[in-house]
VMD Tcl script that draws the C-alpha trace (Angstrom):
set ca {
  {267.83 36.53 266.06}
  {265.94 38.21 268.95}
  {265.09 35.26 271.46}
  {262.06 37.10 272.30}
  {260.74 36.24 268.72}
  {260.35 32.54 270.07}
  {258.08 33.93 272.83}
  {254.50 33.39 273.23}
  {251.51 35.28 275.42}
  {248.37 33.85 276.01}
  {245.79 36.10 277.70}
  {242.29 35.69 278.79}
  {242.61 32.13 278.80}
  {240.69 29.30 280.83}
  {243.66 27.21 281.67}
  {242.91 23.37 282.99}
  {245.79 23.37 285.70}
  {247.11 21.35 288.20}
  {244.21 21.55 290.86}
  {241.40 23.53 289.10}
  {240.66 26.10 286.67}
  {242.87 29.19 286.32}
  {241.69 32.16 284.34}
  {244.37 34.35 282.68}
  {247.54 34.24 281.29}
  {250.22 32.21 280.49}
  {254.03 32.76 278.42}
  {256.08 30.17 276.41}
  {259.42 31.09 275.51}
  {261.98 28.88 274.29}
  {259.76 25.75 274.26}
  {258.74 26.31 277.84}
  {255.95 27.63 280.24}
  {258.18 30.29 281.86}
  {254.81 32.00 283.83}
  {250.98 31.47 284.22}
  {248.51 33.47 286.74}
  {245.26 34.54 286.97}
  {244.46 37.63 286.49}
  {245.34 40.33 283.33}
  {248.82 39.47 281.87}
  {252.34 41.17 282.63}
  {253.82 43.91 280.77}
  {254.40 42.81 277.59}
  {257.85 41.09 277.21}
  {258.43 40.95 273.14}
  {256.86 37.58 271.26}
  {253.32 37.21 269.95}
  {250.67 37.88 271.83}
  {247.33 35.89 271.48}
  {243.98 36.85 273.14}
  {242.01 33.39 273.57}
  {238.71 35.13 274.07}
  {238.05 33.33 277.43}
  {238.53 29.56 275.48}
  {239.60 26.22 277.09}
  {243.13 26.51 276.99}
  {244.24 22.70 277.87}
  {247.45 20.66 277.90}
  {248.54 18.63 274.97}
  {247.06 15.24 275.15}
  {249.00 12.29 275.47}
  {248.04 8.90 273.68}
  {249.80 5.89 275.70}
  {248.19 3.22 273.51}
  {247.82 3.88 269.75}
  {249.02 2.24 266.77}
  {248.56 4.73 263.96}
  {246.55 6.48 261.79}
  {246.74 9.27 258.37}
  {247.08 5.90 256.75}
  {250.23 4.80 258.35}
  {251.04 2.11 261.14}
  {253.97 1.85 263.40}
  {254.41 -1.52 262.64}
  {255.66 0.13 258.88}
  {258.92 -0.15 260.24}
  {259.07 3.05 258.49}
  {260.13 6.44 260.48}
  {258.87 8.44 257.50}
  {255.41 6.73 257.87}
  {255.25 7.03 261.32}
  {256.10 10.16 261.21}
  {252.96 10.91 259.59}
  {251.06 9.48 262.69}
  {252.90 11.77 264.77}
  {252.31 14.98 262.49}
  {248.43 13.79 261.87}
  {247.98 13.94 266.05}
  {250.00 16.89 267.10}
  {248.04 18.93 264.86}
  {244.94 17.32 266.64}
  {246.38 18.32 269.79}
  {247.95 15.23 270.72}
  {251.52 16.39 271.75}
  {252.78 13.59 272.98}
  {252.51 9.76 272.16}
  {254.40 6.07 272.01}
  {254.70 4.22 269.19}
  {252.21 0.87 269.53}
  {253.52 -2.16 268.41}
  {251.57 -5.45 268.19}
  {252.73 -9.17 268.00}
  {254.74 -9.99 265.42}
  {257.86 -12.42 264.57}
  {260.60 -12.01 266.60}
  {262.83 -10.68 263.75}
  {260.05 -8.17 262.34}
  {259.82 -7.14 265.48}
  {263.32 -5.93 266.19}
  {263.21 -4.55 262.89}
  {259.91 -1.94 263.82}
  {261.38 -1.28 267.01}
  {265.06 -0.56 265.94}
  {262.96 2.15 262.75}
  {260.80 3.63 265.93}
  {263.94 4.42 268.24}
  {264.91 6.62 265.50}
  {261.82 9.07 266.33}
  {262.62 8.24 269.97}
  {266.30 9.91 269.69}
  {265.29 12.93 267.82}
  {262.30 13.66 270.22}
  {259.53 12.90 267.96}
  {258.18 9.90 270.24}
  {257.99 9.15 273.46}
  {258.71 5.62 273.48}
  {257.87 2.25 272.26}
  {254.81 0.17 273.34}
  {254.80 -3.04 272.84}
  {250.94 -4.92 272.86}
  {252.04 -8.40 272.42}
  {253.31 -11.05 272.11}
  {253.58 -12.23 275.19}
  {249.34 -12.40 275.74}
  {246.55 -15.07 275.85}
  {245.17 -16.41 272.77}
  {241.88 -16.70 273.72}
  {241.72 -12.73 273.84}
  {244.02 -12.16 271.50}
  {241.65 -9.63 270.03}
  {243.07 -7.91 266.58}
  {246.92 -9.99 267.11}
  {247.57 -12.38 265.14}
  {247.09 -15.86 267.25}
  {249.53 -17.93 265.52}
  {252.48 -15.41 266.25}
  {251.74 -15.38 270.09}
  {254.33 -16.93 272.56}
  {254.97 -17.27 276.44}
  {257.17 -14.68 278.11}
  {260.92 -14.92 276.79}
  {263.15 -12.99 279.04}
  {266.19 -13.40 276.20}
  {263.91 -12.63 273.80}
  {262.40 -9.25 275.81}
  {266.25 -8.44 276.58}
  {267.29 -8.59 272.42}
  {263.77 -6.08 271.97}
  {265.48 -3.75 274.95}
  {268.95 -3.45 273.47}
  {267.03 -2.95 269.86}
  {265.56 0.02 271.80}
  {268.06 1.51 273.34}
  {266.13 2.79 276.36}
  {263.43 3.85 274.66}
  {260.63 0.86 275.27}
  {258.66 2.45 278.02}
  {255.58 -0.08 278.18}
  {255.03 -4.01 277.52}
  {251.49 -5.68 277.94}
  {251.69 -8.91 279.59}
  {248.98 -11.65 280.00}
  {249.79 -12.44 283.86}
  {248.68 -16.15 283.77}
  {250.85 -16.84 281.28}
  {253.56 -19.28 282.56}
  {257.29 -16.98 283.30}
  {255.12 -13.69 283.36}
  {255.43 -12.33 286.63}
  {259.19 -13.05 285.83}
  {258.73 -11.05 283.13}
  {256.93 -8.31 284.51}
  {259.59 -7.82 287.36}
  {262.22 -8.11 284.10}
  {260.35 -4.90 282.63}
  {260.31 -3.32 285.99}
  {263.54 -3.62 286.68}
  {264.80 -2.24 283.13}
  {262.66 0.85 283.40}
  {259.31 -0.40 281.40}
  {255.94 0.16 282.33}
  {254.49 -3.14 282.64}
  {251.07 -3.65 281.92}
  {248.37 -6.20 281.93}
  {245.87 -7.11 279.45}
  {244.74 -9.81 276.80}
  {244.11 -11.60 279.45}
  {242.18 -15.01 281.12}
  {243.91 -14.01 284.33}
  {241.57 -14.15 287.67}
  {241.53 -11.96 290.43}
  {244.13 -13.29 291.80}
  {246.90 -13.79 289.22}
  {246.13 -10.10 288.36}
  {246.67 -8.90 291.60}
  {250.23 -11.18 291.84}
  {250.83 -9.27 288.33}
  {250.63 -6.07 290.35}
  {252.36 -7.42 293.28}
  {254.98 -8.21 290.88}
  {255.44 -4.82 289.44}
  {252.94 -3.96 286.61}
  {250.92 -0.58 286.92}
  {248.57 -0.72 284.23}
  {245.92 -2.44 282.75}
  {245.52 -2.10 278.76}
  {241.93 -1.04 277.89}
  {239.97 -2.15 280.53}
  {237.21 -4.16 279.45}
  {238.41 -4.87 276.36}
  {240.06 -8.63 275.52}
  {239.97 -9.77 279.37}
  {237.96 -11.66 281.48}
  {234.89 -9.79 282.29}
  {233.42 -8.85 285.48}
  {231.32 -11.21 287.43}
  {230.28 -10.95 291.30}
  {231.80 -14.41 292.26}
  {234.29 -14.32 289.74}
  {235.55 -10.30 289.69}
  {238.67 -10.98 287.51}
  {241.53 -8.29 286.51}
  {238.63 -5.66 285.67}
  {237.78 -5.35 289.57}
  {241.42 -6.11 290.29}
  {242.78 -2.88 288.63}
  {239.61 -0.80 289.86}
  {240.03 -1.91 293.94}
  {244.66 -1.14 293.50}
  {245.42 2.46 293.78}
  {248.93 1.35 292.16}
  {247.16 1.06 288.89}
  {245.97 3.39 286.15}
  {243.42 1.75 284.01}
  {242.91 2.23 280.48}
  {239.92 3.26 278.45}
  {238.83 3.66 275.33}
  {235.72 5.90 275.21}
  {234.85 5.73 271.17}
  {230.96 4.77 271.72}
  {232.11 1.36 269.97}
  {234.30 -0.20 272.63}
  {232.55 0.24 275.89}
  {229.36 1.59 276.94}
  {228.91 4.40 278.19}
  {227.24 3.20 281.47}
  {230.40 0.85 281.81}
  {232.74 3.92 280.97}
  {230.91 6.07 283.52}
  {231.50 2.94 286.00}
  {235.14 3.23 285.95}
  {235.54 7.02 286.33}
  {233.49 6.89 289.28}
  {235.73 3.93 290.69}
  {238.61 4.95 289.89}
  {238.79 8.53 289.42}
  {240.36 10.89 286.68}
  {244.12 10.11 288.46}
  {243.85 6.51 287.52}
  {241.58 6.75 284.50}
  {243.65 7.06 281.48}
  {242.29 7.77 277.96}
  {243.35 5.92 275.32}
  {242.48 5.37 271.39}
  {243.87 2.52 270.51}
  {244.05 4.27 266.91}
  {245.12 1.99 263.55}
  {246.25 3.25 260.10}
  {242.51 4.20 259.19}
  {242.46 7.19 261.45}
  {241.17 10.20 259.66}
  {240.36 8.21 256.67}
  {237.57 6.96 254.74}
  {235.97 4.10 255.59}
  {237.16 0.60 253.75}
  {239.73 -2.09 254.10}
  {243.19 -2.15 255.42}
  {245.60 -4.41 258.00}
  {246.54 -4.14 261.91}
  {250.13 -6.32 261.96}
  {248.94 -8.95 259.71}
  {245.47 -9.16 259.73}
  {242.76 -7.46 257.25}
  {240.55 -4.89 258.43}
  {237.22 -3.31 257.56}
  {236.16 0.03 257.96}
  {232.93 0.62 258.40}
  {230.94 4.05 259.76}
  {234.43 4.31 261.65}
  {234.24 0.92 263.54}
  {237.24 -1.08 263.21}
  {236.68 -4.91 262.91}
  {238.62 -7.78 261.77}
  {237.56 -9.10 258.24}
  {237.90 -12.97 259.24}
  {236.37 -12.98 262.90}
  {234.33 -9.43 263.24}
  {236.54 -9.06 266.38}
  {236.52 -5.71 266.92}
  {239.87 -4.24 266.07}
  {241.39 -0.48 267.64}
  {239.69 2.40 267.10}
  {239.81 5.54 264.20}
  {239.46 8.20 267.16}
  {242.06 11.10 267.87}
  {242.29 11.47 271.91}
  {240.50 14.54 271.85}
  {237.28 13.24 270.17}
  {237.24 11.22 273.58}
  {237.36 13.74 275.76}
  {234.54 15.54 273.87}
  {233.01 11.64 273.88}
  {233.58 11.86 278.00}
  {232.28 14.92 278.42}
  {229.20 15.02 276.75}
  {228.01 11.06 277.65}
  {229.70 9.97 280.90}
  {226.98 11.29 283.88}
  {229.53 13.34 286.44}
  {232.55 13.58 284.52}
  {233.56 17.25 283.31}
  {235.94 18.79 281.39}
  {238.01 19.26 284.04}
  {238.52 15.20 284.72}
  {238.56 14.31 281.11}
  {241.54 16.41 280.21}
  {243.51 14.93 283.14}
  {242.38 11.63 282.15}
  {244.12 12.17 278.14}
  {246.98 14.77 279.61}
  {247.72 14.19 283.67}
  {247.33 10.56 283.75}
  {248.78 9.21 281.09}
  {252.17 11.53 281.57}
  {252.25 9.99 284.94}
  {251.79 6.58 284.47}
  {254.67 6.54 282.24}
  {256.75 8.59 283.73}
  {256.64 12.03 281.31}
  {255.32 14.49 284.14}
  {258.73 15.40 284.89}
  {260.64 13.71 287.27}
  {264.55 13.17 284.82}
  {263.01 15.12 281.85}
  {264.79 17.94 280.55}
  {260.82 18.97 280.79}
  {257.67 17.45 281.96}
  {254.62 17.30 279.60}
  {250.72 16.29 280.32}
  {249.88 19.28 282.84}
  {250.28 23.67 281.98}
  {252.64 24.27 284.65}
  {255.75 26.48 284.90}
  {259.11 24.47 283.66}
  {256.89 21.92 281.42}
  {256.82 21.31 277.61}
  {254.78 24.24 276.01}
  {252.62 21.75 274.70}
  {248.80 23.23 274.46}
  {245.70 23.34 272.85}
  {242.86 25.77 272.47}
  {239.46 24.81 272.27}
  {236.58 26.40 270.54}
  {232.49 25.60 270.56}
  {232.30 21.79 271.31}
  {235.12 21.63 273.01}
  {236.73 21.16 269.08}
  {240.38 21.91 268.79}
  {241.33 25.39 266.89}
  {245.08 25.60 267.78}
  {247.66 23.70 269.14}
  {251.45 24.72 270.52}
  {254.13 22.11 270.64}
  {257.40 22.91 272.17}
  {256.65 26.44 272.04}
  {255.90 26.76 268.77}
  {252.39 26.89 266.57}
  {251.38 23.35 264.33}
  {247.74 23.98 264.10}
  {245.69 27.42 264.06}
  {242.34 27.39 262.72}
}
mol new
graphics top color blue
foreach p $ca { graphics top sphere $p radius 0.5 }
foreach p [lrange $ca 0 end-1] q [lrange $ca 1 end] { graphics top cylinder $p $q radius 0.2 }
display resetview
């Protein structure tokens, strides 16, 4: 087979790009940006060409906190099911994502993780998140209180070798006694630790970052809240520059005057977009679980049935940048793709540093991973590894 055949040419394209806006051209060939310029585009060099008509032509997003969605969960234990969450994004323009787990027992847990490594090896998933269980029960949010337990370092070490590598994040509750131990554990293993579900104060959050962790799971959300005298992890994440902050921008989960707040704090390099997505994700409103616990659906807020906590979200990233640009005063297209591409491939390591290929940014030598976007910033095509999964 000609290897041109695998090549693609976008021209007249507004390309989001490392440091601005570049309109023109770019080529994927073999799964890979090979060239991108301003400008018209090269001799033609064999492979489709496609004229984007002067449309958004962004980097696939990349979901660092989500749990599921098409009707499937990663806690299925199932890599055919979560599969489906991984088909159900990409062709939303989600290229890249972990698979979210949240507390469970010990032995269920090793079971999801060792069915999600799977996907890991053959490409299909970035990595394993695990939310829990190791976070406070007071803001235990959507987890299941009665499964939640102090730090274990034998018990995190059994959930590494269960990964094989692949567990790149772990959210932490930082006053929890053993988990700065823990947190330096993760560290040193290669695992994004986090902090979140949390009663921690200013200053056990800032000894959690001392420690090691560089994130802090949906800001906000299921942690002490911000007072003046009593500023907590929320101000403790916004005032470290080690930290990217999470946030889920769904209208349900944080206002947008509070969403606005932490952009303009923190800035579109720290500010990473989240969903927080469960199983009801592109379905009808109605009942179904997160781990354990029941859930109802309801005008697409998420809330558990026994407590009316509210529980994840039924967003796909890209409805949030749409959500950031349209609500949050100051904050531009521009800043809310970094937030759901840049960002996120940063904080856990995907940009490029030991990849075969980086993803989260259009740049040559990354992941052909794309999307182009059409009136309302709405998603009409997508390109993973090189290669067409969505065309409207």
């Amino acid at each position: 087979m000609d290897q041109s055949a695998t090549a693609i040419t976008l021209t007249n394209a507004r390309m989001i790009v490392p440091g601005g806006v570049c309109e023109g051209w770019l080529r994927a060939d073999r799964g890979r940006i090979v060239s991108l310029d301003a400008g018209e585009a090269p001799p033609h060099g064999g492979g489709e060409v496609v004229n984007a008509r002067g449309r958004w032509v962004v980097p696939g997003a990349v979901d660092m906190h989500i749990h599921g969605g098409a009707g499937a969960a990663f806690t299925d234990a199932d890599p055919e099911r979560a599969m489906r969450i991984v088909e159900f994004n990409r062709a939303r323009g989600v290229t890249t994502l972990l698979g979210g787990l949240v507390t469970a027992t010990p032995s269920d847990t090793l079971k999801q993780v060792a069915a999600l490594t799977e996907l890991c090896d053959a490409g299909e998933l970035a990595g394993i998140y695990l939310e829990g269980p190791y976070i406070a029960k007071s803001k235990c949010g959507a987890h299941d209180p009665a499964l939640l337990r102090e730090p274990d370092p034998a018990e995190f070490d059994r959930i590494l070798k269960a990964g094989r590598g692949h567990v790149r994040m772990v959210t932490v509750a930082p006053e929890l006694p053993g988990a700065l131990e823990l947190i330096r554990l993760a560290v040193d293993s290669g695992v994004v630790a986090a902090i979140g579900h949390t009663e921690a104060d200013y200053d056990q959050a800032r000894a959690a970052f001392d420690a090691g962790a560089t994130v802090a799971t949906h800001l906000y959300n299921q942690m002490r809240p911000l007072h003046h005298r009593d500023p907590g992890p929320i101000a403790a994440a916004l005032n470290d520059e080690r930290v990217t902050v999470e946030l889920i921008n769904d209208g349900v989960h944080v206002h947008p005057g509070a969403a606005a707040l932490v952009f303009a704090s923190a800035g579109s390099d720290r500010v990473a977009l989240i969903t927080d997505a469960m199983s009801a994700t592109g379905l009808e409103d109605g009942e179904y679980t997160l781990g354990k616990l029941r859930v109802v659906v309801e005008g697409g807020r998420a809330v558990v049935a026994e407590t009316g906590t509210i529980a994840s979200s039924t967003i796909v990233l890209p409805d949030a940048v749409r959500r950031t640009v349209h609500d949050l005063p100051g904050v531009g297209i521009e800043a809310a793709v970094h937030s759901a591409a840049a960002t996120p491939a940063r904080a856990l390591g995907l940009d490029s540093a030991g990849l075969d290929a980086g993803v989260g940014s259009l740049k040559v030598g990354n992941r052909a991973d794309l999307a182009l976007l059409g009136r309302d910033l709405a998603v009409e095509a997508v390109l993973h590894n090189g290669a067409w999964v969505h065309r409207s």
